[in-house]
C-alpha positions as CSV (number, residue, x, y, z in Angstrom):
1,X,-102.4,-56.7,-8.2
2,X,-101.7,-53.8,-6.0
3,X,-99.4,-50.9,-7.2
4,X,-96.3,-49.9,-5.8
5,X,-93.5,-51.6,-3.8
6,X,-94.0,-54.2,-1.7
7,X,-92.4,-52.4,1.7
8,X,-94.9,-48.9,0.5
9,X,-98.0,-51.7,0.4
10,X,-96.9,-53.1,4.0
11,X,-96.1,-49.6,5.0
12,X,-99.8,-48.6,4.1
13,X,-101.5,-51.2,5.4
14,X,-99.4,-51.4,9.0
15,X,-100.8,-47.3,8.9
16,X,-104.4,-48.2,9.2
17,X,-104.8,-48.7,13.2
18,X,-107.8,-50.1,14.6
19,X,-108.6,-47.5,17.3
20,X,-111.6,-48.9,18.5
21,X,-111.4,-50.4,22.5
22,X,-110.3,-53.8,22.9
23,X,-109.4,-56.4,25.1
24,X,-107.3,-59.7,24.6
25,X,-107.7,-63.0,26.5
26,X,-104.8,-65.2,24.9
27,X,-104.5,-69.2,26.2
28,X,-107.9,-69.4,27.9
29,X,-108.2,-72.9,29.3
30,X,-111.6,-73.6,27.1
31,X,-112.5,-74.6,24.0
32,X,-113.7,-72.4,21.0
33,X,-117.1,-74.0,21.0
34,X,-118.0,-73.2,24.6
35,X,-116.9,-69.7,24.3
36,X,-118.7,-69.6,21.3
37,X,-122.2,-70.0,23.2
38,X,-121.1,-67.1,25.5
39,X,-119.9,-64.5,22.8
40,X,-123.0,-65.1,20.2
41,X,-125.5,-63.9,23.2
42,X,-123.6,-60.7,24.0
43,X,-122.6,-59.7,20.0
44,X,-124.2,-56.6,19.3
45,X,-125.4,-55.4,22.7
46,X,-125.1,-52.3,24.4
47,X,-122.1,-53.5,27.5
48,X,-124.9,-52.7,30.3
49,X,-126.9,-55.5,28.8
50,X,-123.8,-57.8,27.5
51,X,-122.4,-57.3,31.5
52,X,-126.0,-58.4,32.3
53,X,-126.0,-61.5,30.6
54,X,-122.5,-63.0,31.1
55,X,-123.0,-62.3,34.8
56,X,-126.1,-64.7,35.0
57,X,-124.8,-67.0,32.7
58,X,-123.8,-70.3,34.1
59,X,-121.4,-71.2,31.8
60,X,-117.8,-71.5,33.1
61,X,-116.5,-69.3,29.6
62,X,-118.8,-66.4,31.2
63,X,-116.9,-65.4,34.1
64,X,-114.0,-65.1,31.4
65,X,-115.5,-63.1,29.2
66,X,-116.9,-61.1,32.3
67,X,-113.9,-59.7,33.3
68,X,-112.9,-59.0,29.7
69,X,-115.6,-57.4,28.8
70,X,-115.0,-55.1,31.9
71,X,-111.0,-54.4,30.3
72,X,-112.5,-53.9,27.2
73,X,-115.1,-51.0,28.8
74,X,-111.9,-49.3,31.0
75,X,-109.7,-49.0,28.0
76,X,-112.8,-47.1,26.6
77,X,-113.1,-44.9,29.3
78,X,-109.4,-44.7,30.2
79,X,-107.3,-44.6,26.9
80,X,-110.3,-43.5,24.3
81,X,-112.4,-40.9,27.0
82,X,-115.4,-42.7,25.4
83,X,-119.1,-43.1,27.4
84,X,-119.9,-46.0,28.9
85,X,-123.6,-45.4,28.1
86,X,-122.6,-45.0,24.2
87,X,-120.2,-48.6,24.0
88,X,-121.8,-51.5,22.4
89,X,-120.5,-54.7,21.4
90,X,-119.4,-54.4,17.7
91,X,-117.2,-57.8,17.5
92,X,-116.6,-60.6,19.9
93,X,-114.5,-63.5,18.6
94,X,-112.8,-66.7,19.8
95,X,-109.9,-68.0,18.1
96,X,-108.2,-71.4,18.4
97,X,-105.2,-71.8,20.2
98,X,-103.1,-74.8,21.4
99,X,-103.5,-78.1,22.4
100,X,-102.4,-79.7,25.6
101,X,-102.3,-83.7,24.6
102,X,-102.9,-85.9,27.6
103,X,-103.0,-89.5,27.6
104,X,-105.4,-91.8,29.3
105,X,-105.2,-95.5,30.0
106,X,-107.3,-97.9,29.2
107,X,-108.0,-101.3,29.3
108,X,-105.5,-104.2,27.9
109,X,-102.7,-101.7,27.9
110,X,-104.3,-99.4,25.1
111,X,-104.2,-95.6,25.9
112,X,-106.7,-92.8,24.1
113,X,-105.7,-89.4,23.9
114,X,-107.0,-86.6,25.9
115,X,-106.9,-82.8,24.5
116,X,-107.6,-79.7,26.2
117,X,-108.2,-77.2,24.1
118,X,-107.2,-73.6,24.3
119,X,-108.7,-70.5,22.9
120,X,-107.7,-66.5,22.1
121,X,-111.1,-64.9,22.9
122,X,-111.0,-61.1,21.7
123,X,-114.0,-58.1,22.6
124,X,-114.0,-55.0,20.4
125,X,-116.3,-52.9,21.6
126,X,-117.2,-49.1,19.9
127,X,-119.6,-46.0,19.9
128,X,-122.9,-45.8,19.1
């Protein structure tokens, strides 16, 4: 168990800020699974060679993570006065978000359900 009152542990941990560069894609019209493909090629690359391979990547979930990826390198620059020859791809993660439930009839009256998935994809990129 931790010590000390439970407002002093949330107050601690709330202190700890990530201040690595970041960028947030929240409700992306695709599934986890297809982003998936997209972030597990670019984890760990420098963002010359990530930018590289998202923008020749035929996958619709690339042109997404394109211009997130390009967020994630101005709030570098812009907000942290990083280098853009130093930032690499440290984390890259897609999270599951809502459903849409569409219906779709079928024969002798029966209907099967349609769902379009939604996904939170996040970049954290940092120094090298």
């Amino acid at each position: 168990m931790a010590k000390g009152h439970r407002s002093q542990i949330k107050r601690e941990r709330n202190a700890k800020k990530d201040t690595r560069p970041s960028a947030k894609l929240s409700y992306a019209r695709v599934s986890v699974q297809k982003a998936c493909f997209v972030l597990d090629a670019i984890r760990g690359k420098d963002v010359q060679t990530a930018l590289g391979i998202v923008t020749y990547n035929p996958r619709y979930a690339s042109t997404l993570i394109k211009k997130l990826l390009e967020s994630a390198i101005a709030n570098a620059e812009n907000n942290n006065g990083m280098s853009r020859e130093n930032l690499y791809v440290e984390e890259c993660y897609a999270n599951k978000g809502p459903t849409m439930k569409r219906i779709r009839p079928r024969a002798q009256g029966r209907a099967y359900r349609i769902e379009k998935r939604m996904s939170h994809i996040t970049v954290v990129l940092n120094e090298r």
